[in-house]
C-alpha positions as CSV (number, residue, x, y, z in Angstrom):
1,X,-34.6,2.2,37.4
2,X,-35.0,5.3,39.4
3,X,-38.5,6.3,39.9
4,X,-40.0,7.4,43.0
5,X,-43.4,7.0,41.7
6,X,-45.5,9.4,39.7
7,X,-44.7,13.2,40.2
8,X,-47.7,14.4,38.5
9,X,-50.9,14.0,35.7
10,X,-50.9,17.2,33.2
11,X,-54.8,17.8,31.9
12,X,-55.5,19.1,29.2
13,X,-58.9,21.1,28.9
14,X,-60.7,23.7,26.7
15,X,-61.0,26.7,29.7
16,X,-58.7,27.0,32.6
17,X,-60.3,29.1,34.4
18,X,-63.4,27.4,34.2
19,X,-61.8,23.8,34.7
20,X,-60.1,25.2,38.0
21,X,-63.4,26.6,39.0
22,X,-65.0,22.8,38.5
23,X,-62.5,20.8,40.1
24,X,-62.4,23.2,43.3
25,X,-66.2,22.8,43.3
26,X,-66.6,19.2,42.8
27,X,-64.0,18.3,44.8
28,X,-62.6,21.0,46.7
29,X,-59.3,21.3,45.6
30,X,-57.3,24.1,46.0
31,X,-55.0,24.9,43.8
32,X,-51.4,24.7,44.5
33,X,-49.7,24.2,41.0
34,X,-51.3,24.7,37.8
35,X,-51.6,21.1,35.9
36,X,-54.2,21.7,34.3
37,X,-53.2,23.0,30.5
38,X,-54.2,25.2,28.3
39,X,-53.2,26.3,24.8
40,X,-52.2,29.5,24.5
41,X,-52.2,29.2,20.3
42,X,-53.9,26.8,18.6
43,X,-51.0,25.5,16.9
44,X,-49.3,24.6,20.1
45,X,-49.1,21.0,21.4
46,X,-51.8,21.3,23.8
47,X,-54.1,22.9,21.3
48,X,-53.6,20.5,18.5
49,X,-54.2,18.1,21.7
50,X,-57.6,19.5,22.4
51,X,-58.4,19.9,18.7
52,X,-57.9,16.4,17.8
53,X,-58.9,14.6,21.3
54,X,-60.7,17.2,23.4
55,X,-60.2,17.4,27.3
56,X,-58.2,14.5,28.9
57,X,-54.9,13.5,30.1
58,X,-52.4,15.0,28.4
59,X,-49.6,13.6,29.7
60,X,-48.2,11.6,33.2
61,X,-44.8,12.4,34.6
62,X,-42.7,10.2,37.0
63,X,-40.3,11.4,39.1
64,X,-36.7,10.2,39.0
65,X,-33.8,10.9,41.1
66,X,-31.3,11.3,37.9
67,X,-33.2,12.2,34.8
68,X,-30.4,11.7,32.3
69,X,-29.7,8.5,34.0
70,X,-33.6,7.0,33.7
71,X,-33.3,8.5,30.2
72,X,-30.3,6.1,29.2
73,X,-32.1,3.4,31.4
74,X,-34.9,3.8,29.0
75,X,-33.4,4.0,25.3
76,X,-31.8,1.3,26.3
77,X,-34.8,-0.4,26.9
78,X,-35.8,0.0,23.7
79,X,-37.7,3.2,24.6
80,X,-37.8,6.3,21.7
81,X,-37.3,9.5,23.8
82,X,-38.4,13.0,22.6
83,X,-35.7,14.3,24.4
84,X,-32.3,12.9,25.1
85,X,-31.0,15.3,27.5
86,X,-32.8,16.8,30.4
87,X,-34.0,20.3,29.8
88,X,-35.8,23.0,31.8
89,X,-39.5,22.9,33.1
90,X,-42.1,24.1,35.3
91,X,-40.8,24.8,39.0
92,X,-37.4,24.5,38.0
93,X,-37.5,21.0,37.5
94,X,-35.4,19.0,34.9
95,X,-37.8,17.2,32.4
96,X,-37.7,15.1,29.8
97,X,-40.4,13.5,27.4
98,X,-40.7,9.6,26.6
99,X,-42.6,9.4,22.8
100,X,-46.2,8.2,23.1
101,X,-45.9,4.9,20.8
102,X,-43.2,4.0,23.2
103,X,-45.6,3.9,26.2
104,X,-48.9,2.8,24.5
105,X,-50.2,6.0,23.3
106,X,-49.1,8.2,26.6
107,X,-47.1,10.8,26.2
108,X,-44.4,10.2,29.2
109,X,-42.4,12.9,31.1
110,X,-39.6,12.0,33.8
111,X,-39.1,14.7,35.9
112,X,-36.2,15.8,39.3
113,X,-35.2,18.4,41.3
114,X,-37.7,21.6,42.4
């Protein structure tokens, strides 16, 4: 397969604003991309997320040089995929989601391009 390594680790907290405040003054990070999320509705992923796990990793992404082509690499693995074709996300990357009981409980995205 693929993968470059991982591409980034999506959080998934309660407050935004105040996690962004936290992690710039524990650790002094600036923030360059948001990957921190929030729900905007209850009802979304991340809020039934938060609802039923509180704060925490949401979900890990690796980065790929052909999504579609890691995506086939992994079904046929064995792997059960969310999606089976590439789609849009954040920065104009291609994304994809690998199903949590596939990858012990994580929620797996494999991301390119951007």
């Amino acid at each position: 397969m693929a993968f470059r390594g991982i591409h980034h680790v999506g959080l998934a907290v309660a407050d935004l604003d105040e996690s962004i405040a936290t992690y710039e003054r524990l650790f002094g990070a600036r923030l360059e991309h948001r990957e921190l999320l929030a729900a905007i509705e209850e009802d979304s992923p991340v809020g039934r997320f938060v609802s039923r796990r509180g704060p925490g990793i949401h979900h890990i992404a690796y980065e790929a040089d052909d999504v579609q082509a890691s995506l086939d690499e992994l079904a046929g693995a064995g792997a059960e995929l969310i999606d089976h074709a590439p789609r849009p996300g954040f920065l104009g990357l291609r994304v994809a989601f690998v199903h949590p009981d596939a990858v012990h409980g994580v929620l797996t995205e494999v991301v390119s391009g951007g």
